[in-house]
C-alpha positions as CSV (number, residue, x, y, z in Angstrom):
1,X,59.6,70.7,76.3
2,X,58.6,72.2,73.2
3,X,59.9,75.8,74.1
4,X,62.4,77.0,76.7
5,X,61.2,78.4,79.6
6,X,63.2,81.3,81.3
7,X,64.8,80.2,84.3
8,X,63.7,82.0,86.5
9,X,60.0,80.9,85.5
10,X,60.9,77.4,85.9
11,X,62.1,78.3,89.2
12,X,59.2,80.1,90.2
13,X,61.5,83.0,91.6
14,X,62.3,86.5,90.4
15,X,66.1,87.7,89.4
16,X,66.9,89.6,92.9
17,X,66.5,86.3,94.8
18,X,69.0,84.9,97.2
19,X,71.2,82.2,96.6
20,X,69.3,80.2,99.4
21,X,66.1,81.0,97.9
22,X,66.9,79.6,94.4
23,X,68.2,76.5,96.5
24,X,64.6,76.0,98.2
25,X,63.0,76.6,95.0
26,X,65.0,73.5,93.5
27,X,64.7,71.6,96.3
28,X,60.8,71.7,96.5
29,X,60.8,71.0,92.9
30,X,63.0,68.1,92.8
31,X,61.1,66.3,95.1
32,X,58.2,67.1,92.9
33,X,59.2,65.9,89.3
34,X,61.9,63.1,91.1
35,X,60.7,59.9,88.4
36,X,60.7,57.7,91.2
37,X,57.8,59.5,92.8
38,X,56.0,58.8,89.3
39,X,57.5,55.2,89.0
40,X,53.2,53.8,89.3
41,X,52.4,56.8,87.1
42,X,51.6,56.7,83.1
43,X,53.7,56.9,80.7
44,X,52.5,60.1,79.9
45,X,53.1,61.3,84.0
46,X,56.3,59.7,83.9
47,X,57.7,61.5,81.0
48,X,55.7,65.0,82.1
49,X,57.9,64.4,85.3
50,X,61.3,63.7,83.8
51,X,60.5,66.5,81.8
52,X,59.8,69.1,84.3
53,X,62.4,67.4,86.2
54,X,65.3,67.9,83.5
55,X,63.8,71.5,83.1
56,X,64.6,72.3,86.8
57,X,67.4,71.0,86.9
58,X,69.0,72.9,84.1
59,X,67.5,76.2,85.6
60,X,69.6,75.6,89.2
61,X,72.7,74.5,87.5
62,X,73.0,77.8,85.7
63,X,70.8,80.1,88.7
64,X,73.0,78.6,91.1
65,X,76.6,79.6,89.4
66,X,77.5,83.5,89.7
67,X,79.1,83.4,86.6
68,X,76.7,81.4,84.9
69,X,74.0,83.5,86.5
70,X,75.2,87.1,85.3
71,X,76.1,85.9,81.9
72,X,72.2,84.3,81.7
73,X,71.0,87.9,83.6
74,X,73.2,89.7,80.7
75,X,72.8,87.8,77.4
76,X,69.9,84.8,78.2
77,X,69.9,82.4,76.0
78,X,72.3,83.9,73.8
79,X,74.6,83.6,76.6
80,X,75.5,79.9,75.0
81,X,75.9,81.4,71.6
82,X,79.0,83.2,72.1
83,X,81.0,80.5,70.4
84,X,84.8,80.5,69.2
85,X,85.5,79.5,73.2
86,X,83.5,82.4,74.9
87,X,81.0,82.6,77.4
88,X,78.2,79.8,77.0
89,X,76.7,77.5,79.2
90,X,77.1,73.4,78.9
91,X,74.3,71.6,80.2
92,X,75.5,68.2,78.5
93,X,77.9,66.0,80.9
94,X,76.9,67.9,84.5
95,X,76.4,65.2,87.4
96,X,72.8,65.5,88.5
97,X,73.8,63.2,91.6
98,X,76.4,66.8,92.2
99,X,73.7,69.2,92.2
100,X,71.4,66.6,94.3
101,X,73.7,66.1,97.1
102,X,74.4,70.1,97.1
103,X,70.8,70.8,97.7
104,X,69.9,68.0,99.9
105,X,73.4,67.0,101.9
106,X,75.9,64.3,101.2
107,X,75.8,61.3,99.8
108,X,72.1,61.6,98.7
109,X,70.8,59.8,96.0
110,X,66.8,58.5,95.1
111,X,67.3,54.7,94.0
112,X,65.5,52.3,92.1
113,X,64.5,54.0,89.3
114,X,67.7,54.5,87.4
115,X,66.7,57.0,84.9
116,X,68.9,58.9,82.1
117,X,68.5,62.2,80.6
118,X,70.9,62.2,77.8
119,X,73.9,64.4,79.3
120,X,73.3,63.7,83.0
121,X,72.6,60.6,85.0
122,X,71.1,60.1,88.3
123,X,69.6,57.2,90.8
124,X,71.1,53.9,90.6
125,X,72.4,53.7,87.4
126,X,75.4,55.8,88.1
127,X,77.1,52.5,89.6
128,X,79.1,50.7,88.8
129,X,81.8,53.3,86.8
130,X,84.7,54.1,88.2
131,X,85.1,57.4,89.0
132,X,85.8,60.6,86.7
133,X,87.9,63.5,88.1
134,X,87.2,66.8,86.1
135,X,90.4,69.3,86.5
136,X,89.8,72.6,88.4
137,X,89.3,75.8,86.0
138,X,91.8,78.4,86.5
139,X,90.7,82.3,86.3
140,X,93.2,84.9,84.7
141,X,92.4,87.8,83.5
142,X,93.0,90.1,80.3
143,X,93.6,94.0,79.7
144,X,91.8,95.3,76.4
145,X,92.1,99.0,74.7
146,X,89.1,100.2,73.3
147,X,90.6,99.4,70.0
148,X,91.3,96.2,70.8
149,X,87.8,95.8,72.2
150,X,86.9,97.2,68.7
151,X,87.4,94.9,66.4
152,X,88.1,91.9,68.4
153,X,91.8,90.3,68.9
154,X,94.1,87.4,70.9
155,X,95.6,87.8,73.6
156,X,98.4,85.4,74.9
157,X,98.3,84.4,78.8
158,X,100.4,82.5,80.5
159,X,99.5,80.6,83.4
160,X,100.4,77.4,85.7
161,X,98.6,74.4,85.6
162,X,98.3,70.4,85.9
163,X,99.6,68.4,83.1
164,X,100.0,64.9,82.5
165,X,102.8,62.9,83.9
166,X,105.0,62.4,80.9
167,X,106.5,59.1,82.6
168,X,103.5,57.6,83.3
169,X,101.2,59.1,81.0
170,X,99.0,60.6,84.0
171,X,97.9,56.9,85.1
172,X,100.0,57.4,88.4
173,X,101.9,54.3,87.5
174,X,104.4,53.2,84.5
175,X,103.1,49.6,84.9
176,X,99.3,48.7,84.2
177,X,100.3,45.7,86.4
178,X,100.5,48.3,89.2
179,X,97.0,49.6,89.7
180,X,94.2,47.1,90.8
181,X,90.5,47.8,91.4
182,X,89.8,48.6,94.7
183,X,88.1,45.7,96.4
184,X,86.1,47.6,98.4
185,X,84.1,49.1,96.0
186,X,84.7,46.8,93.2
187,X,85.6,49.9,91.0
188,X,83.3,52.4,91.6
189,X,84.6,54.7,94.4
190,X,81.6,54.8,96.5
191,X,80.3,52.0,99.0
192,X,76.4,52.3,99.1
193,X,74.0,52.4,102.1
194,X,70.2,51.3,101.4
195,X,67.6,53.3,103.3
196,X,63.9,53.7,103.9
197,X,62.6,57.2,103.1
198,X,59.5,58.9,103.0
199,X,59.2,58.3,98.7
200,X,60.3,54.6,99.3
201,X,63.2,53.1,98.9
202,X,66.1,55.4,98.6
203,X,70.1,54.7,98.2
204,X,73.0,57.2,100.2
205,X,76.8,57.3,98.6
206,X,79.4,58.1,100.3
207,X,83.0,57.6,99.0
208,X,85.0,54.9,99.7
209,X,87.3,54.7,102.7
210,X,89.7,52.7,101.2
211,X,90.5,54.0,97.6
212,X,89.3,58.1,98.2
213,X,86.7,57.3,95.6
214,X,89.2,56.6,92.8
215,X,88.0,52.7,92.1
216,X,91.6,51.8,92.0
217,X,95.0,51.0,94.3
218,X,98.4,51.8,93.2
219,X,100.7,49.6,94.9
220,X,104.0,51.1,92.8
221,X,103.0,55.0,92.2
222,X,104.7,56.8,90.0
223,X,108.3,58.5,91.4
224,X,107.8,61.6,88.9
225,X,104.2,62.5,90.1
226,X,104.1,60.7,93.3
227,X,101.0,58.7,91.7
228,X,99.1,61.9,91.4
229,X,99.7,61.4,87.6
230,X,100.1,65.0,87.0
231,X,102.8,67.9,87.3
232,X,102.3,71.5,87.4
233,X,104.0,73.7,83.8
234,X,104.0,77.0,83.3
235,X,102.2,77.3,79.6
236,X,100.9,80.0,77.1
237,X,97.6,80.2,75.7
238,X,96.2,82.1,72.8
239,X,92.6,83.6,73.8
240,X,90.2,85.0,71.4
241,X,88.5,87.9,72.4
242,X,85.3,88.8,70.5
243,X,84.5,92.7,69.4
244,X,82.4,94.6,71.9
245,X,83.4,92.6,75.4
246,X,82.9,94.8,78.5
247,X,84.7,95.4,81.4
248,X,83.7,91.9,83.9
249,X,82.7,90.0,81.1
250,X,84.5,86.6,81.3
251,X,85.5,84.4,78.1
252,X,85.7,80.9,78.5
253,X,88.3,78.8,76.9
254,X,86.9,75.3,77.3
255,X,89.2,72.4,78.5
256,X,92.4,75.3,78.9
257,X,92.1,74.8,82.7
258,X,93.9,72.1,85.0
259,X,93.9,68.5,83.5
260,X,91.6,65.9,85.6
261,X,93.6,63.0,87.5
262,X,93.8,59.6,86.0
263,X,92.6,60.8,82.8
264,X,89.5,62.6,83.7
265,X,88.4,65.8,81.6
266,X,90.2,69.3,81.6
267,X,88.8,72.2,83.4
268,X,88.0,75.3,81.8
269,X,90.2,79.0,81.4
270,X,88.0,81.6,82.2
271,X,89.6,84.6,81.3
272,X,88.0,88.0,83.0
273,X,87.9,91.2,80.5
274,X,89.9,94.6,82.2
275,X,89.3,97.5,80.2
276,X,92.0,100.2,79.9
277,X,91.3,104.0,80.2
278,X,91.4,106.1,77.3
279,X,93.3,108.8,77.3
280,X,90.1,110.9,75.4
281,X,87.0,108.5,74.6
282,X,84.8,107.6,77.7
283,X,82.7,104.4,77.2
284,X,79.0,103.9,77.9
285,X,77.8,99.9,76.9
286,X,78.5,100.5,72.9
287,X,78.2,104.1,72.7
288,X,81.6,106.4,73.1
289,X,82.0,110.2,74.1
290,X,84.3,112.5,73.4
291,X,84.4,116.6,74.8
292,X,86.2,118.9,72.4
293,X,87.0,122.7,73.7
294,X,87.1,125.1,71.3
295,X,87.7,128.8,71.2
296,X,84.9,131.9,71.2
297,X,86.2,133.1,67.4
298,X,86.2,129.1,66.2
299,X,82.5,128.9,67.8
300,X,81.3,132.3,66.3
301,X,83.3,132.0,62.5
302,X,82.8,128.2,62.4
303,X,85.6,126.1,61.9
304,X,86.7,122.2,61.6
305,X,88.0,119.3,64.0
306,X,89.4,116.7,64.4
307,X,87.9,114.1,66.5
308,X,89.8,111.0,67.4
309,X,88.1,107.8,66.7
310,X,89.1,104.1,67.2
311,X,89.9,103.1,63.6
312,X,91.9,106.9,63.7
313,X,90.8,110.9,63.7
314,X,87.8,111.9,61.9
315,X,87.1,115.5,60.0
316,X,84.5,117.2,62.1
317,X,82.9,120.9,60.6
318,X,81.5,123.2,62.6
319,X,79.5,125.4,61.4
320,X,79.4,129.5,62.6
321,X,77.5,130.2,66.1
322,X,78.2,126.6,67.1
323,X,76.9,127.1,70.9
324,X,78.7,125.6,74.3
325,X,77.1,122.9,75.0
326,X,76.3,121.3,71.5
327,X,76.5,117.8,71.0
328,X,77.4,116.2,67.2
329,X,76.1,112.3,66.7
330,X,78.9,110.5,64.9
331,X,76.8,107.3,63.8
332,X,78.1,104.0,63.5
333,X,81.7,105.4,65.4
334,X,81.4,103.7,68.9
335,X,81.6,100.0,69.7
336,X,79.8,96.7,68.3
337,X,77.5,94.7,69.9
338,X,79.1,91.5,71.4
339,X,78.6,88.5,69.1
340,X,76.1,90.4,67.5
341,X,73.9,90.5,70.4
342,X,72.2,94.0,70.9
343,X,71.3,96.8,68.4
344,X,74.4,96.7,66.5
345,X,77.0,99.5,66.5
346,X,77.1,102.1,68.6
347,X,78.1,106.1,68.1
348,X,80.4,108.4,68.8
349,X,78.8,111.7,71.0
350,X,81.4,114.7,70.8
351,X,80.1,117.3,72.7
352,X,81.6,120.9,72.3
353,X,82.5,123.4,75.1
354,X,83.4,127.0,74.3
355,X,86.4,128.6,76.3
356,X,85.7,131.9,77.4
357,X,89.1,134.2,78.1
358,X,88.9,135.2,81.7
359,X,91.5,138.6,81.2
360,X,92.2,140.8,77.7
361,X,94.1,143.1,77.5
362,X,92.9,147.2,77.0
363,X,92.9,147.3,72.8
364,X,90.5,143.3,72.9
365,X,88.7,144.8,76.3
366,X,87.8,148.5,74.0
367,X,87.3,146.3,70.7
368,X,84.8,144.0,72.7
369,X,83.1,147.1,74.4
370,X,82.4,148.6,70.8
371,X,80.5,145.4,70.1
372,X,78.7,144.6,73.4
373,X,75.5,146.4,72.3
374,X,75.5,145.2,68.6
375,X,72.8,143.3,68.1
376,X,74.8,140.4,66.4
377,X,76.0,139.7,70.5
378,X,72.8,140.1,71.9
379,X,71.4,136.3,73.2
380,X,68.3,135.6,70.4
381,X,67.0,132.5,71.3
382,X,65.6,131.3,68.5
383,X,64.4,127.7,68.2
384,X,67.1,125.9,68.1
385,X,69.0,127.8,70.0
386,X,66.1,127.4,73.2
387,X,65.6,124.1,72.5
388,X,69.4,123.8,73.7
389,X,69.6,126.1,76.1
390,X,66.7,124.7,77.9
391,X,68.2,121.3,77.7
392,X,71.3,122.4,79.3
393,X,69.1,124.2,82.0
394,X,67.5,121.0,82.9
395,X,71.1,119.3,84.2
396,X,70.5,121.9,86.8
């Protein structure tokens, strides 16, 4: 379609639906747009309907996955733009046959019309191949400082997964002689059951009894793996966490997960962002705040601070009859935007809090009594001084 719709559009559902909900919504519209419904239609209604069809599809394969789900309800669109193996969304290679027989039971599957969408196949033309196993992802997760978070960094985890079978090269046998196609299925790891349904002739998979749905028998598995072709190592990987990440984001490090059995693909490494407290900056999205308490003489001569920032301390002045309660805008001091997406930098709030003594002794209690009529102690609200006070009497 000439411009991407939002999902939830597509879907015709808003964002606080339930899982079920977005599940009826795709299942109404699949048998909608299905091609073989608009198999006697124009050329015109049958692309229109692979179309739609392709459109929907896409909008339940991310609406459907939590994580997929938050990172669209976060980011949108640019949720697939945070490259350098973060985040993203791949629409290319998912089984449309997967998300079919999730919404409308095992083994279902429209035949006849054999269609193709570039990236994901359906109906009958998924025959024939001999089955693909993707490897499981595996979620770890990270701890980040706020300087870290800063300016972005790697982080090594370590973690246990599926690897080849060095000895037999994660074919489950040392000998090609050693694994025949499944005559059963002829290869394809499914036997087929032809059906009449209300839209016409319509094909059920189910997988095949005698080969698990691998397409092929190993008569002499490997002894390393036990035919499984894979072994479990414990490895280290290098993770590249962008600048601004918050806490329960999650960074994808595509094909980092389990490896898939008899050569299929690699699952992912999702790795989950923990952020560590800091000991004096308190984090809101990109924005940071710090409190500073100073004493009455510093707030009535003025005087100068320094504030701790992420890339180190920063020279602060105060100037004379700074009040409690006063809040200086450091700009540009906070955190960035994540992959550029937002409004750029944040800032760094320091707001400052006056200590009053609670005892003095009898000289500071006479020398304070001398002045507690002068005018320069007497409250004189001027404008600025209001316009704060009132401010602070609205928390209230």
């Amino acid at each position: 379609m000439a411009q991407k719709r939002d999902y939830y559009e597509v879907l015709g559902v808003t964002k606080s639906a339930s899982a079920e909900e977005i599940k009826s919504a795709y299942r109404k519209l699949a048998l909608k747009w299905h091609p073989d419904r608009w198999v006697n239609g124009t050329d015109a209604e049958k692309k229109t309907a692979e179309e739609h069809f392709k459109e929907a599809a896409e909008a339940y394969s991310v609406l459907s996955d939590p994580d997929k789900k938050a990172r669209y309800d976060q980011f949108g669109f640019a949720g697939d733009q945070m490259g350098g193996g973060a985040g993203g969304f791949d629409f290319g290679g998912f089984d449309l046959n997967d998300i079919l027989r999730n919404v409308f039971g095992g083994g279902f599957n429209f035949g006849g019309g054999g269609f193709d969408f570039g990236g994901f196949s359906g109906g009958s033309g998924s025959q024939g191949q001999q089955r693909a196993y993707r490897g499981r992802d595996i979620r770890t997760s990270v701890k980040l400082t706020l300087e870290e978070i800063a300016s972005g960094c790697e982080k090594e985890v370590t973690i246990e997964r599926n690897r080849p079978c060095p000895d037999c090269q994660g074919k489950g046998a040392k000998n090609a002689s050693d694994i025949k196609t499944c005559p059963t299925c002829h290869g394809s790891g499914q036997t087929q059951r032809v059906v009449n349904s209300l839209f016409g002739r319509a094909v059920s998979y189910e997988t095949c009894p005698q080969c698990g749905g691998e397409g092929n028998i190993i008569s002499n598995p490997c002894r390393r793996c036990n035919g499984t072709g894979l072994e479990r190592r414990r490895e280290t990987v290098r993770v590249k966490i962008p600048a601004g990440v918050e806490e329960g984001m999650q960074v994808t490090v595509r094909g980092e997960g389990h490896s898939g059995m008899r050569g299929g693909s690699n699952g992912d490494l999702l790795v989950v962002i923990k952020e560590e407290i800091h000991p004096n900056l308190r984090r809101d999205g990109n924005n940071l705040f710090y409190t500073r308490i100073i004493s009455v003489m510093d707030a009535m001569l003025g005087c100068e601070i320094s504030v701790p920032c992420l890339d180190g301390s920063y020279k602060v002045k105060l100037e004379a009859g700074t009040q409690s309660g006063t809040v200086v805008k450091l700009r540009g001091k906070g955190l960035p935007a994540v992959q550029g997406y937002g409004r750029g930098t944040g800032d760094l709030y320091v707001k400052i809090l006056v200590w009053i003594p609670r005892k003095l002794s009898r000289s500071e209690k006479d020398m304070m009594e001398s002045l507690r009529n002068n005018s320069s102690f007497t409250p004189d609200l001027t404008r600025d001084d209001k316009a704060l006070f009132e401010k602070e009497k609205n928390i209230f």
